[in-house]
C-alpha positions in Angstrom: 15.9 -15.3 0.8 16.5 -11.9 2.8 14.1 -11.7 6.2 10.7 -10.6 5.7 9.3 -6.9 6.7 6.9 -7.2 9.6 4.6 -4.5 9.2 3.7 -4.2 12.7 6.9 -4.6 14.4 10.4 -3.2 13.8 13.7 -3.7 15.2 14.2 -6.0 18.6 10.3 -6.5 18.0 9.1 -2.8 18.5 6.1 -2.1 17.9 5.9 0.9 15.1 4.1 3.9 15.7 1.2 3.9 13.4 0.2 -0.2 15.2 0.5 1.2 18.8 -2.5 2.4 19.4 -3.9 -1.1 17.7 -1.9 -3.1 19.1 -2.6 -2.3 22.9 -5.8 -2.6 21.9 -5.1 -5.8 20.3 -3.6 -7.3 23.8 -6.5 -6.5 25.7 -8.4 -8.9 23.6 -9.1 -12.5 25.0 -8.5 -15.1 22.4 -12.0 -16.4 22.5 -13.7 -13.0 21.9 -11.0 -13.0 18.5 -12.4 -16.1 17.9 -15.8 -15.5 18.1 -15.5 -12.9 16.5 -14.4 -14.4 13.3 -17.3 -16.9 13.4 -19.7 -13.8 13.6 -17.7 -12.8 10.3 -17.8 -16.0 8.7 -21.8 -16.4 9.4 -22.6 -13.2 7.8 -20.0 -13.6 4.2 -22.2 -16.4 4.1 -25.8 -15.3 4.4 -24.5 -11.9 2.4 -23.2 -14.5 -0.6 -20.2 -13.1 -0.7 -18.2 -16.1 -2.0 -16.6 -16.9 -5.1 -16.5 -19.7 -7.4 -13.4 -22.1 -7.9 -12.9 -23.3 -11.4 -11.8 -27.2 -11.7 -13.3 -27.7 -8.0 -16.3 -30.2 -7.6 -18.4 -30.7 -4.8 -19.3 -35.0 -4.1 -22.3 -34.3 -6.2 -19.9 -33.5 -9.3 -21.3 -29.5 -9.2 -19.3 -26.3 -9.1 -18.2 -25.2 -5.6 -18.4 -21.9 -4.2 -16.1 -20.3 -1.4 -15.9 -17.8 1.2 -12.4 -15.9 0.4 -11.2 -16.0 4.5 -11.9 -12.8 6.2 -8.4 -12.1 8.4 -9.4 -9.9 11.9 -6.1 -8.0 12.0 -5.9 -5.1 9.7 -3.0 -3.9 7.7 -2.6 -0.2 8.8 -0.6 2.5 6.5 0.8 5.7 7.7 -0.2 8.6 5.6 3.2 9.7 4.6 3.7 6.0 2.8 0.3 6.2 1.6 0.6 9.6 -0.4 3.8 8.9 -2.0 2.9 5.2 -3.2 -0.8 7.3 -4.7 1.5 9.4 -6.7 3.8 6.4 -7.8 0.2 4.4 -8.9 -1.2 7.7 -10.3 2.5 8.6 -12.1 2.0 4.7 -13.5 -1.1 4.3 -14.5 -0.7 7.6 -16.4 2.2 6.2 -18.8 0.5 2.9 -19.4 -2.7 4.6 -20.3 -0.1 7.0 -22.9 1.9 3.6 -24.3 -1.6 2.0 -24.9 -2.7 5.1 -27.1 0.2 5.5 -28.6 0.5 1.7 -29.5 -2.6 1.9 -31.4 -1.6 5.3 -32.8 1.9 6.1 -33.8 3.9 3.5 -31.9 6.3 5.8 -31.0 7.6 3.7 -28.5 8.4 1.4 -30.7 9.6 3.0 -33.4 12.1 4.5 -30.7 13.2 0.9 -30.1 12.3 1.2 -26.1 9.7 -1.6 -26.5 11.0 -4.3 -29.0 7.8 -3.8 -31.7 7.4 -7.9 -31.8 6.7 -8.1 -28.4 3.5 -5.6 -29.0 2.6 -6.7 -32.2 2.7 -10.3 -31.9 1.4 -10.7 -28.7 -1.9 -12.4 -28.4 -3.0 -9.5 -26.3 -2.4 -6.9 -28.9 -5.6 -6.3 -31.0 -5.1 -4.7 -34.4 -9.0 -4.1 -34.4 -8.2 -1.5 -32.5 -5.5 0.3 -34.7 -6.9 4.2 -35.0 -9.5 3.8 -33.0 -9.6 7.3 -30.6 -11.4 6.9 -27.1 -12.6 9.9 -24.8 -9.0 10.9 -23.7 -7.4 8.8 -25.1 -8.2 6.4 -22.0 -8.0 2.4 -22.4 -7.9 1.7 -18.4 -10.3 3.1 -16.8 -10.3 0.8 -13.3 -6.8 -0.3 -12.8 -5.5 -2.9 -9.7 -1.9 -2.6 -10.0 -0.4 -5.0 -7.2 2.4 -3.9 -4.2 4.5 -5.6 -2.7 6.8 -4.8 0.6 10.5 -6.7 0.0 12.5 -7.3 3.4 15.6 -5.9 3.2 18.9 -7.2 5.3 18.9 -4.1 7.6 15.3 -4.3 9.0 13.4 -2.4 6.1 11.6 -2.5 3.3 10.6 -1.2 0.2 7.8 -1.2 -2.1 7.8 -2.7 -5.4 5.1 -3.3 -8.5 4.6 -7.3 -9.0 2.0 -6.9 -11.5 -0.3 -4.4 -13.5 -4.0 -5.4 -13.9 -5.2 -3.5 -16.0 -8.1 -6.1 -18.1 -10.9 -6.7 -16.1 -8.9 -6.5 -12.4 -11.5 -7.7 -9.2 -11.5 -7.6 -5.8 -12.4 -4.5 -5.0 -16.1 -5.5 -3.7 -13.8 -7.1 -0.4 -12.1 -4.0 -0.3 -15.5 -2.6 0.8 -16.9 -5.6 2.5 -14.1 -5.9 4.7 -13.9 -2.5 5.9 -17.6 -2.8 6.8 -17.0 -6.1 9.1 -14.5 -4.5 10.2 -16.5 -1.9 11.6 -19.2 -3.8 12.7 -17.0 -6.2 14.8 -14.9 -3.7 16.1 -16.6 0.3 16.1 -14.2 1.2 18.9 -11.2 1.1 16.9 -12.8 3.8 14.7 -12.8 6.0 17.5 -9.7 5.4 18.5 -8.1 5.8 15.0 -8.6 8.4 11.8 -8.9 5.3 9.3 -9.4 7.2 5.4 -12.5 6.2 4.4 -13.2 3.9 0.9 -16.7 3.4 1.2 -17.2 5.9 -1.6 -15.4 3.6 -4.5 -18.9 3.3 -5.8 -19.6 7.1 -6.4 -15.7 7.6 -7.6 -16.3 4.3 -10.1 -20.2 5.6 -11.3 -18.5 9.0 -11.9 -15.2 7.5 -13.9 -17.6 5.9 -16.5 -19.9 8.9 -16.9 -16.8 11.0 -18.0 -16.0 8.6 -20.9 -19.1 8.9 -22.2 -19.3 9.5 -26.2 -19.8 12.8 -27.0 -22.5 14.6 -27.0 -24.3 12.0 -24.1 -25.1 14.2 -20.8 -26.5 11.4 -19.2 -25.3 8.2 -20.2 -26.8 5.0 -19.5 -24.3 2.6 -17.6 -24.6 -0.6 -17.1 -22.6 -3.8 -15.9 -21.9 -7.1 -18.1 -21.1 -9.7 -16.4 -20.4 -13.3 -18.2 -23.0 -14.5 -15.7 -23.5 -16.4 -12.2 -20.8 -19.1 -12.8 -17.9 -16.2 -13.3 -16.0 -16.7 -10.3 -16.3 -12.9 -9.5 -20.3 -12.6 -10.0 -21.0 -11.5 -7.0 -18.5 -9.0 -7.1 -20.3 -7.8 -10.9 -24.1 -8.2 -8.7 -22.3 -5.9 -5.8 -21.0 -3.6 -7.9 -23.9 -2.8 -10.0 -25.9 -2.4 -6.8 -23.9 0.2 -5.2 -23.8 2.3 -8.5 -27.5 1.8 -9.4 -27.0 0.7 -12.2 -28.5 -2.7 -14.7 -26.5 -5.4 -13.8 -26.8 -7.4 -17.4 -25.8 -10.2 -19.6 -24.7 -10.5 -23.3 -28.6 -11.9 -24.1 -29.7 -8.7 -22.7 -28.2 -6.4 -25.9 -28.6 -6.0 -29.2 -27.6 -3.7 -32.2 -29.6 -1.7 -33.8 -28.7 1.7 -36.4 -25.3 1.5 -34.7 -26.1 1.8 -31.1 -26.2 -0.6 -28.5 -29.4 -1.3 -26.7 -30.2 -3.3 -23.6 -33.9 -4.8 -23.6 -36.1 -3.8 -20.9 -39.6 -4.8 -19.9 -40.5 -1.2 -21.3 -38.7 -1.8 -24.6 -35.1 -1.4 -26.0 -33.1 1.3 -24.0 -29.8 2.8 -25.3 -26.6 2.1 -23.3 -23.7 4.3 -23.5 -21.2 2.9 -21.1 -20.4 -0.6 -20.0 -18.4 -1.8 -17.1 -17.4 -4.7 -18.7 -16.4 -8.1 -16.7 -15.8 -10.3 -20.0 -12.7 -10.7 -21.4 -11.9 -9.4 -25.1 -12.6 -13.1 -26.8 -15.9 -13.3 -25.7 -17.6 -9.7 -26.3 -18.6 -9.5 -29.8 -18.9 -13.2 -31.8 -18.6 -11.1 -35.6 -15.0 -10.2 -34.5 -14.1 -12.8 -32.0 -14.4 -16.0 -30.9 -17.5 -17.1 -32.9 -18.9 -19.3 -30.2 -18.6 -16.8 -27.6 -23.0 -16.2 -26.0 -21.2 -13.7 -23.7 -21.0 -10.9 -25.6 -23.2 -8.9 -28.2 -22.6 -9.5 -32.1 -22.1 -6.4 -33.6 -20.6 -4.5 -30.4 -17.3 -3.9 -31.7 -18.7 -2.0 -34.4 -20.6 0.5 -32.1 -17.2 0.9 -30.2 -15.3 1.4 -33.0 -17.8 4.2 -34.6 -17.8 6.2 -31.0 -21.3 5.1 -30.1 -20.8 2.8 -26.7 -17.6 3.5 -24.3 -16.3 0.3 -22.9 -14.1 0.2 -19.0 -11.4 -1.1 -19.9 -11.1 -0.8 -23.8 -11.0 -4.0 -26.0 -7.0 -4.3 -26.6 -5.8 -3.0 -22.6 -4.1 -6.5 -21.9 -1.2 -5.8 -23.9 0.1 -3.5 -21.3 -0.5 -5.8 -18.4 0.9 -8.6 -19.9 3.7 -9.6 -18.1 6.5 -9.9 -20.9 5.6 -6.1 -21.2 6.1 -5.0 -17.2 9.8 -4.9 -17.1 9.4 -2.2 -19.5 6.9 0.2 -17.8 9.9 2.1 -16.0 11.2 3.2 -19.3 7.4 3.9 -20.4 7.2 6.4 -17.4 10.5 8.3 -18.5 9.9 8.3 -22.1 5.8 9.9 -22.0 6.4 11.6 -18.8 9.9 12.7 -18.5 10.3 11.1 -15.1 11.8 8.8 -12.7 9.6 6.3 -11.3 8.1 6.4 -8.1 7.6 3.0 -7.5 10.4 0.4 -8.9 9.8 -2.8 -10.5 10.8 -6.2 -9.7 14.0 -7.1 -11.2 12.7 -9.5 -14.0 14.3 -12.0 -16.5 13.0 -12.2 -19.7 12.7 -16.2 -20.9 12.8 -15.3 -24.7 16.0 -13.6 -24.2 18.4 -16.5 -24.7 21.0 -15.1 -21.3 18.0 -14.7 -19.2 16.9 -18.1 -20.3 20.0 -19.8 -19.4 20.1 -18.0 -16.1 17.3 -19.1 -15.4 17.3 -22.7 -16.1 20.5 -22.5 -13.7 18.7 -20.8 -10.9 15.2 -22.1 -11.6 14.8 -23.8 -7.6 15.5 -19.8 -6.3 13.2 -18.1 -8.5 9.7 -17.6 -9.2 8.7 -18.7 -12.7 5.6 -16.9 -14.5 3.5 -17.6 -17.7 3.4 -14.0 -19.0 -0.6 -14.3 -19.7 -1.2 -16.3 -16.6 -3.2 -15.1 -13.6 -5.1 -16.0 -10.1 -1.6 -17.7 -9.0 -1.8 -20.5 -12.6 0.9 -21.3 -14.6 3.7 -20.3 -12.1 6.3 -22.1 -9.8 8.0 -20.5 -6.8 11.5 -21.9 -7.3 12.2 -22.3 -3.5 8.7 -24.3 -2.2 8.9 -26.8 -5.1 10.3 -30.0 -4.9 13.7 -31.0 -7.1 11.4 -32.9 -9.9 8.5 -30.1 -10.0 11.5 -27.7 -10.8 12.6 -30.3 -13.6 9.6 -30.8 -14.9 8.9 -26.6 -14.9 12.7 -26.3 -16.7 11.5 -28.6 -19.8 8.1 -26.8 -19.9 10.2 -23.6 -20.4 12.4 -24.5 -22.8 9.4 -25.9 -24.5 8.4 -22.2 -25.4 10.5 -19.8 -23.8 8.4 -16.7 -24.9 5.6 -17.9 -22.5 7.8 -16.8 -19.1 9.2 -14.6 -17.2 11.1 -15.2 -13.7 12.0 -13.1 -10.7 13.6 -13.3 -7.4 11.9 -14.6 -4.7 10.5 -11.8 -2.6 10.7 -11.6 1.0 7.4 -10.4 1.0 6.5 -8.3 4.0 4.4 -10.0 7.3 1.2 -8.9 9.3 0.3 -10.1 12.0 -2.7 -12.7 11.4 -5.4 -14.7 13.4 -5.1 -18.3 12.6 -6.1 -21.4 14.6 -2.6 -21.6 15.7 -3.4 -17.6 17.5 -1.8 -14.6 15.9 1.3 -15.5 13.5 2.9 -13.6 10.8 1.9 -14.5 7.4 3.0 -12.8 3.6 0.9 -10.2 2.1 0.6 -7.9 -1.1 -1.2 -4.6 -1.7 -4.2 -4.5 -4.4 -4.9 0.0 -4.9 -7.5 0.5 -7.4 -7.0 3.1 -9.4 -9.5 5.0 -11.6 -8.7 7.1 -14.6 -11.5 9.5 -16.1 -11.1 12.8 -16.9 -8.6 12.7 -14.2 -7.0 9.5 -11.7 -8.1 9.0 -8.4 -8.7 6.3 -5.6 -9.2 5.7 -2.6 -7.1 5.1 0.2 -5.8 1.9 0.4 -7.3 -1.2 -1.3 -7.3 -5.1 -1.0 -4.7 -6.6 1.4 -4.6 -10.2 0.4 -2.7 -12.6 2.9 -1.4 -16.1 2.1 -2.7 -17.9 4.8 -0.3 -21.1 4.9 2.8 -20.5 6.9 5.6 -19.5 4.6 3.3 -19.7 1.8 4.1 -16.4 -1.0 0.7 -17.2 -3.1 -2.0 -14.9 -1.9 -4.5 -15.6 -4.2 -8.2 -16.1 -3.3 -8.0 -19.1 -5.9 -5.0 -20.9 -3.7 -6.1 -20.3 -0.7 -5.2 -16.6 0.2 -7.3 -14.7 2.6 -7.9 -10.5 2.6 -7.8 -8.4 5.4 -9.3 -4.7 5.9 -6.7 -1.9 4.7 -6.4 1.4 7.0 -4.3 4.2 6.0 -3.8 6.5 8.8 -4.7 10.4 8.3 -2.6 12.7 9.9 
């Protein structure tokens, strides 16, 4: 595997420009003032409640356990020149997935064109024929993307970014995007005078003012509100947060009904139209007539509301098909083939399992690679080649050759290093890049996102739900 990026240091261990300022700063710290400052952090996640809940984990008394996702001191910090041109690769991306989705529930050009094999779209569990025809407020299906970065090492010192993963469903995080930029601030104001750090605290307003544009027609001011599956989704508090900051009804499926083909949400004053939903529940559980029939998450009848132009729903019902990760590895040719041009940000290179020479290399080279179940997420249903042991890659190998159309595999990444505080003091650890991007009448974000950090030595998994930690995400104005 090629040497990873450090982000804070370059060649013979210089410290890049956009860190200096930081990182004098940094040395004139005593370790125990780092430390308690991270306590400080710790204490107040805590009383806030902003934790998340692990599925499969029990506490001794057999009940569900809830964690604190580990607040890292050290931010990641992002020149503005970086920033800007990685905006309009997300922007020129999300763009062209937002175009295959129409057009896969439309013409199918694409497919037709034989750029996207039409069996990979058509018999993928993601694809949803309900939707076949159905035309949303322009022609958006994602309306709050998190597309993921990564920064590879490279053997002469640098590094580039690449696209590991489009999330395009029902993508979270984003509420410790915010909350870590305010600890940050409260630990340390002074580095906010020192530094022009882009602000994000205004993801709220941008996000309220996305799902007002797709409003159906004729509504001048819709009624948005947030579903949520409930307190035991692992994100709830991020769904409670969320709702908060945008004023709006934070509800649950049991809240809505149908009524004359509109959706209504009861209220202690009566039954009160909604318009828009942010919607935190997957496809399978929204509407029991259409889907699953034991799903109480959802409303019965919803789909029907959507489909007559009634209720707008971020993301649309049918979005995961272009996040699912047997379709990635064709987003580049998506971008030239609605767009016309080159992408800005590449792919990972990316073996497809179902394609019988991709399969066999892969088999071959399974210990060097990182395996993935195409609908898998939260770090499940992968291996990384290089930290498993000799019978977990044999065991992997027979699971897929089992069903081959389930994975995907790609090199292992050098991901790129920040400096982190762990007990050990500060030591480099792997990190990815979490933007979220919002697509209304027009796509914007803020500056930034999540930076999560795998918080194991050597470890390349920096998912909350394996242990990964976040940090707070500056991008530099000039």
């Amino acid at each position: 595997m090629k040497s990873a990026y450090d982000e804070m240091h370059g060649a013979n261990e210089r410290v890049r420009a956009h860190y200096e300022i930081y990182e004098q700063w940094l040395q004139r710290q005593p370790r125990a003032t780092m430390q308690a400052r991270r306590e400080e952090a710790e204490m107040i996640f805590r009383r806030v409640g902003i934790t998340f809940a692990v599925y499969g984990a029990k506490d001794e008394d057999g009940a569900g356990t809830e964690r604190l996702i580990p607040f890292d001191l050290i931010p990641r910090v992002i020149p503005q020149a970086e920033w800007s041109s990685m905006e309009a690769g997300l922007a020129q991306r999300v763009t062209a997935l937002n175009r295959f989705l129409h057009d896969v529930y439309h013409d199918q050009e694409i497919l037709k064109a034989g750029i996207v094999p039409a069996e990979q779209v058509l018999e993928n569990a993601q694809f949803r024929p309900e939707m076949m025809g159905v035309t949303l407020p322009g022609n958006v299906y994602s309306h709050i993307a998190g597309i993921d970065i990564v920064r590879a090492g490279k053997s002469d010192g640098s590094g580039d970014y690449y696209v590991l993963e489009d999330n395009l469903r029902v993508p979270s995080g984003v509420s410790y995007m915010l909350e870590d930029r305010k600890m940050t601030m409260r630990l340390f104001p002074e580095l906010f005078a020192m530094h022009r750090i882009a602000p994000v605290a205004h993801y709220p307003d941008l996000l309220l003012e996305t799902l007002r544009e797709v409003a159906p027609a004729g509504v001048n001011e819709p009624t948005v509100i947030v579903l949520t599956p409930g307190m035991y989704n692992s994100a709830y508090f991020e769904h409670a947060f969320l709702a908060q900051q945008m004023g709006v009804e934070l509800v649950e499926g049991q809240d809505l009904m149908v009524r004359d083909g509109y959706l209504y949400m009861r209220t202690t004053r009566g039954p009160k139209r909604v318009d828009v939903i942010y919607r935190r529940v997957d496809d399978d559980f929204l509407d029991p007539k259409a889907f699953r029939s034991d799903s109480t998450l959802g409303c019965a009848g919803l789909l029907d509301v959507y489909r007559a132009g009634n209720l707008a729903l971020c993301n649309a019902i049918g979005t995961g098909i272009a996040d699912d990760k047997s379709i990635y590895p064709y987003v580049p040719k998506m971008i030239e083939f609605y767009l016309g041009e080159k992408p800005i940000l590449n792919n990972v290179p990316t073996y497809l399992c179902r394609e019988a020479d991709d399969l066999a290399y892969v088999l071959d080279h399974m210990a060097e690679l990182v395996v993935k179940e195409v609908h898998g997420a939260g770090g499940y249903g992968m291996l990384v080649g290089p930290a498993a042991t000799r019978a977990e890659v044999e065991a992997f190998k027979a699971v897929v050759k089992a069903r081959p159309t389930n994975y995907i595999a790609q090199p292992t990444l050098a991901l790129s290093t920040c400096p982190t505080f762990v007990e050990a003091g500060i030591a480099p650890r792997h990190i990815d890049l979490r933007p979220f991007v919002l697509t209304g009448k027009h796509v914007q974000m803020v500056p930034g996102g999540l930076t999560r950090v795998a918080l194991k030595a050597g470890s390349l998994v920096v998912n909350s739900s394996q242990g990964g930690g976040t940090k707070d995400t500056w991008v530099l104005e000039d």
